[in-house]
C-alpha positions in Angstrom: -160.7 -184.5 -163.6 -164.3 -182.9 -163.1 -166.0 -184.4 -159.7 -166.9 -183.5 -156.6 -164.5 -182.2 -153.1 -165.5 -185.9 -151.3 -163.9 -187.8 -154.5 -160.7 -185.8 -153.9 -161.0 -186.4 -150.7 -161.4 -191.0 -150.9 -158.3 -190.3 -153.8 -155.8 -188.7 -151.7 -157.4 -191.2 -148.6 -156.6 -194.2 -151.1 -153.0 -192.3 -152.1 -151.9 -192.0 -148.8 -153.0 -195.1 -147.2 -149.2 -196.0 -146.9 -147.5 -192.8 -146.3 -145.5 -192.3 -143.1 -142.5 -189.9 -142.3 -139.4 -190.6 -139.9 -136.4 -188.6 -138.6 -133.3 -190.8 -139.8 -130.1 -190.5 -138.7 -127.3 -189.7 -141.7 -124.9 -192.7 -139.9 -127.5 -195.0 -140.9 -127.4 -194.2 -144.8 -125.9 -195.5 -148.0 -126.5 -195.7 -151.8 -126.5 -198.3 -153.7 -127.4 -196.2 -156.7 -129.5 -192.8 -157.3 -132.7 -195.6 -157.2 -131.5 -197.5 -154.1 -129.5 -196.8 -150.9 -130.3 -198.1 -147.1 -132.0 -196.7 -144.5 -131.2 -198.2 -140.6 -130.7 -201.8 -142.1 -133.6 -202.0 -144.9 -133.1 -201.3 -148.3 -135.6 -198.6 -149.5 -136.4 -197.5 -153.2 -135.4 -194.0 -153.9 -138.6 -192.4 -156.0 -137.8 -189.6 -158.2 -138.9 -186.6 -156.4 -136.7 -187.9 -153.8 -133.4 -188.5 -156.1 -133.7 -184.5 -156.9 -134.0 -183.3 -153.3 -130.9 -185.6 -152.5 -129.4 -183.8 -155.6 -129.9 -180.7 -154.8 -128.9 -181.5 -151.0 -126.0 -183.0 -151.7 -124.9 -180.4 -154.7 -124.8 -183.2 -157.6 -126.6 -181.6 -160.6 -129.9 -184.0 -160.9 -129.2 -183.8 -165.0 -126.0 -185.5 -164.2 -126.4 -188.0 -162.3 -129.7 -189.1 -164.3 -127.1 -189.9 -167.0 -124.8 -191.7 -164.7 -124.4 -195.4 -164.0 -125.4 -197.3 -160.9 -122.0 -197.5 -159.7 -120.7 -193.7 -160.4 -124.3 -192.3 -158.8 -123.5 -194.9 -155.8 -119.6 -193.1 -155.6 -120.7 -189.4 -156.1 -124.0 -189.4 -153.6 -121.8 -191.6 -150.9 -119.1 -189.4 -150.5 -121.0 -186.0 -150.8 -123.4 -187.9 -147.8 -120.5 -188.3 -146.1 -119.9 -184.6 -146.4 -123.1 -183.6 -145.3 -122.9 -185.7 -142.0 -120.1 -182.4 -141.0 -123.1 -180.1 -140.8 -126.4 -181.8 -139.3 -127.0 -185.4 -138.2 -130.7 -186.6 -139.1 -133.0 -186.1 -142.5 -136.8 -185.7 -142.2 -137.6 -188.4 -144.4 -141.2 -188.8 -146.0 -142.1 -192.8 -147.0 -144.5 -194.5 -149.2 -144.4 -197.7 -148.1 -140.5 -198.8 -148.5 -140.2 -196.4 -150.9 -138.3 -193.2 -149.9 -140.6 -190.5 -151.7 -139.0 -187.3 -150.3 -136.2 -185.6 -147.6 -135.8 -182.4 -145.7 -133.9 -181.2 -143.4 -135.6 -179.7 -139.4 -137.2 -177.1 -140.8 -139.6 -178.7 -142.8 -143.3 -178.4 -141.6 -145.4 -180.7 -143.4 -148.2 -179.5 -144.9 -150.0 -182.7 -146.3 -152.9 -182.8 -149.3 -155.6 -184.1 -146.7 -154.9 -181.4 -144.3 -155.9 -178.9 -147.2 -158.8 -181.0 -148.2 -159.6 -180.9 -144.2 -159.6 -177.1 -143.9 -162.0 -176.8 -147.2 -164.8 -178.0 -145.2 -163.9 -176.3 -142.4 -164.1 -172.9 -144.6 -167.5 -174.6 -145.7 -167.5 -176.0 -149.2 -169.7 -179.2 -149.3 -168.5 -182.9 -149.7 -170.5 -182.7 -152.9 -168.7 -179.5 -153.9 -168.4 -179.8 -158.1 -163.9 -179.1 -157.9 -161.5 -180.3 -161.0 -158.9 -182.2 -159.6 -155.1 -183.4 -160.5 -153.1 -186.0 -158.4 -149.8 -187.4 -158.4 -147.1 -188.5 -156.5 -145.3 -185.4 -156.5 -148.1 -182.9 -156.6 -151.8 -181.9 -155.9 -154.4 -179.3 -157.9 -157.4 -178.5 -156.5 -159.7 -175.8 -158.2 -163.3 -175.0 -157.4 -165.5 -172.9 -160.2 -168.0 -170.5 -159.1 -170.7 -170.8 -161.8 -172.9 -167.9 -160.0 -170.2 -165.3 -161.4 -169.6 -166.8 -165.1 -169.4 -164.2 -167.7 -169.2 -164.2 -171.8 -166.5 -163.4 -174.2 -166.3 -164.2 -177.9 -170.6 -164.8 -178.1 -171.6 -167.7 -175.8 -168.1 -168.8 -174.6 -168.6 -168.9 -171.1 -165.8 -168.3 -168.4 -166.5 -169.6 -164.8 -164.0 -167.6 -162.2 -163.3 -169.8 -159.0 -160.4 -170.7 -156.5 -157.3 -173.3 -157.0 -155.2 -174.7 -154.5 -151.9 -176.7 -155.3 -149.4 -177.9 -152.7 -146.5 -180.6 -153.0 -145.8 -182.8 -150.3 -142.6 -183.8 -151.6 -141.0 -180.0 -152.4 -142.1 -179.7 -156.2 -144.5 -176.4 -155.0 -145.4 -174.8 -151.9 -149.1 -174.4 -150.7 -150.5 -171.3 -153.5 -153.7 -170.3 -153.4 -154.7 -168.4 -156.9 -157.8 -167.2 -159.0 -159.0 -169.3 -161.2 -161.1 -169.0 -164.8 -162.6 -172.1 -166.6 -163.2 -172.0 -170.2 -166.7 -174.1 -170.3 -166.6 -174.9 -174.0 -163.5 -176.9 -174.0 -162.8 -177.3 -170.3 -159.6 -175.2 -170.5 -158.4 -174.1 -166.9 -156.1 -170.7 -166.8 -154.4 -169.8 -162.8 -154.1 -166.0 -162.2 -152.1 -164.2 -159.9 -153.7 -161.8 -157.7 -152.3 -158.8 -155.7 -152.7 -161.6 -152.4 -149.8 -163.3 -151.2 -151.2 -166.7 -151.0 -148.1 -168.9 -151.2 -146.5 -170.4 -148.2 -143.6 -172.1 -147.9 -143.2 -175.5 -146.0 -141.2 -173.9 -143.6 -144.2 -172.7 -140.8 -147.9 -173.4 -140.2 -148.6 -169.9 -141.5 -150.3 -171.6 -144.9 -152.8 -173.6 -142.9 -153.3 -171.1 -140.1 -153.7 -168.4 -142.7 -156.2 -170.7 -145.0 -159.7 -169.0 -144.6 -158.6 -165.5 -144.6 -156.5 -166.2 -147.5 -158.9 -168.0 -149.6 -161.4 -165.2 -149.0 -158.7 -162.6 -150.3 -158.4 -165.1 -153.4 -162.1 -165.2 -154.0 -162.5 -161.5 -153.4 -159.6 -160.8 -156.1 -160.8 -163.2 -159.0 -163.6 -160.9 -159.6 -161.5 -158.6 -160.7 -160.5 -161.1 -164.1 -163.4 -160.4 -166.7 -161.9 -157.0 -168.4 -158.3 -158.5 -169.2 -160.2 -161.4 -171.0 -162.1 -159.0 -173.2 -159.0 -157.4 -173.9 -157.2 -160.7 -175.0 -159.8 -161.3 -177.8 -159.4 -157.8 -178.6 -155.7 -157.8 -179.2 -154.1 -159.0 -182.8 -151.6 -161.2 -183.5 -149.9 -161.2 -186.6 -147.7 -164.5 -186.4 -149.3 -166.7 -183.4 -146.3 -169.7 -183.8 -143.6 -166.5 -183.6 -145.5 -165.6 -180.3 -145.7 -168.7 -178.7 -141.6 -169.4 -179.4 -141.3 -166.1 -178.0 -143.3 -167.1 -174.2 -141.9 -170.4 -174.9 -138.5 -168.9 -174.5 -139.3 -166.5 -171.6 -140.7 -169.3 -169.6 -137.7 -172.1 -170.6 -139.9 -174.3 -171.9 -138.5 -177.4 -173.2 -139.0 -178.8 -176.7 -141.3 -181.3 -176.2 -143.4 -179.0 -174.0 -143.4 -176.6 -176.6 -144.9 -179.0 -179.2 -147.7 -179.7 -177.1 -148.3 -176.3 -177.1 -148.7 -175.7 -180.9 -150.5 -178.2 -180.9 -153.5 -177.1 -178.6 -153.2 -174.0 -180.6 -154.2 -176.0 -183.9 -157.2 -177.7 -182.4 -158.5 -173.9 -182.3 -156.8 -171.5 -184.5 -156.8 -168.2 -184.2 -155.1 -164.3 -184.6 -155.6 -162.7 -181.2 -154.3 -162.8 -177.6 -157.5 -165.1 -176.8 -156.0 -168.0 -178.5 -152.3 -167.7 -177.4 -153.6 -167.9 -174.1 -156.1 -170.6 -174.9 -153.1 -172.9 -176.3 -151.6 -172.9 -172.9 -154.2 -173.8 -171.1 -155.7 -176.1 -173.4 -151.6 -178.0 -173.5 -152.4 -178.7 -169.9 -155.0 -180.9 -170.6 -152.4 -183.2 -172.4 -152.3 -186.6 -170.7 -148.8 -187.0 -171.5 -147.9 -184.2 -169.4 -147.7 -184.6 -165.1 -149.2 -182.5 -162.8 -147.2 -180.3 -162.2 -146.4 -179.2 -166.1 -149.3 -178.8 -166.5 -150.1 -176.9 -164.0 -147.5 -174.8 -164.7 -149.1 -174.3 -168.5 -152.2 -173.2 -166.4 -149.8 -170.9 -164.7 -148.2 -169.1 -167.9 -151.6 -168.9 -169.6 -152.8 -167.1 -166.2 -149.4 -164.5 -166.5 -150.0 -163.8 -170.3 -153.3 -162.6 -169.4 -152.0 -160.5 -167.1 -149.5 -158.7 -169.3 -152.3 -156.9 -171.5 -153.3 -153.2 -171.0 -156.3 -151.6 -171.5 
């Protein structure tokens, strides 16, 4: 979504309106099912993002007990919780509401969207700040073009460099802070990795106390994007569905996903580099596909780029 840093900002306000965390004793859970369980006497819903972290904490394969029914999710998550009361006594437990949106154990530091959004005007980018922005309730994008440092490639298609930010409050990401380049024409967004180690785990304060120094490492690096571009529309393909299979399998994409791919790749055909890339980025635009897939199409469109040699 194209707007400004201050509608971010009144969106993840309006989000969180309801959010609260709590330290909960183990003693004082129980499932009902994978959806439902108990927390100190209320019965909570279980959201998604917080069925997998129980999953993965309690070593029952998320894929499995998807598939289960109520009553064998409620016998397989009681008795590995029961298991899990041997080693530590409380959760860190993140609400929406009476909905139970994540857990952690101690020695999760929250790192909350607003708190980013907070230290972007402290670094100094205006409230009226032009920023595309994704939201959901497992993950936040936030990128910021720089339209002072555009460049060409292919004629008149313009590329604006920039910043994005992403961060999960509910363990789907850490906090990364990458280069950015936004196709104008088509409004196509590809993430880049620089030589900066911009992503911080929830696990210490180091991503917010690092945020200004790290964003100006970001910045500093994106300029260094323009060549490999060049080089992508100057690189031949001769069977562009063979070479999207081919990334498709190196970066496990699922089926579905994979359609969605080919598909942005017919909306602008093409025999180079250029448009493998640009059927990536241009997937993540699908409105069929959350956040955080698509951010992750922004992703693989960003490390394709980076593969090519002068």
């Amino acid at each position: 979504m194209k707007a400004t840093l201050e509608n971010a900002i009144q969106t993840v306000h309006s989000m969180s309106a309801d959010y609260h965390d709590e330290t909960l004793p183990l003693m004082d859970m129980e499932f009902d099912s994978a959806a439902k369980m108990w927390i100190s006497g209320r019965q909570v819903e279980v959201l998604p993002s917080a069925q997998k972290l129980f999953s993965n904490r309690l070593r029952v394969p998320y894929s499995y007990l998807s598939r289960c029914p109520a009553d064998l999710q409620r016998d397989n998550l009681n008795y590995w919780l029961e298991e899990e009361r041997k080693k530590r006594n409380t959760l860190f437990c993140r609400f929406d509401g009476d909905k139970l949106r994540a857990i952690f154990t101690d020695r999760y530091e929250p790192t909350d969207n607003m708190e980013i959004l907070s230290k972007m005007l402290e670094y100094g980018f205006a409230p009226n700040q032009e920023v595309r922005y994704s939201l959901d309730n497992e993950m936040m994008v936030v990128s910021v073009p720089d339209h002072s440092r555009a460049f060409k490639v292919l004629g008149k298609d313009r590329i604006v460099p920039g910043i994005s930010i992403a961060n999960s409050e509910v363990g789907v990401l850490a906090l990364t802070i990458d280069a950015f380049f936004y196709r104008l024409v088509c409004s196509n967004g590809l993430i880049s990795k620089t030589s900066v180690d911009a992503k911080y785990k929830h696990i210490s304060r180091r991503g917010i106390e690092n945020f200004n120094l790290s964003l100006e490492n970001v910045i500093y690096q994106s300029r260094q994007g323009q060549d490999r571009f060049q080089i992508s529309t100057q690189t031949p393909v001769s069977s562009p569905m063979n070479t999207i299979e081919t990334f498709a399998r190196q970066f496990q994409l699922p089926q579905d996903e994979v359609e969605v791919v080919k598909q942005a790749f017919y909306a602008e055909e093409g025999a180079t580099m250029f448009h493998i890339i640009n059927a990536f980025t241009r997937a993540a635009q699908a409105p069929s596909l959350p956040v955080g897939i698509s951010h992750q199409m922004e992703r693989i469109g960003g490390i394709i780029l980076g593969m090519l040699k002068h």
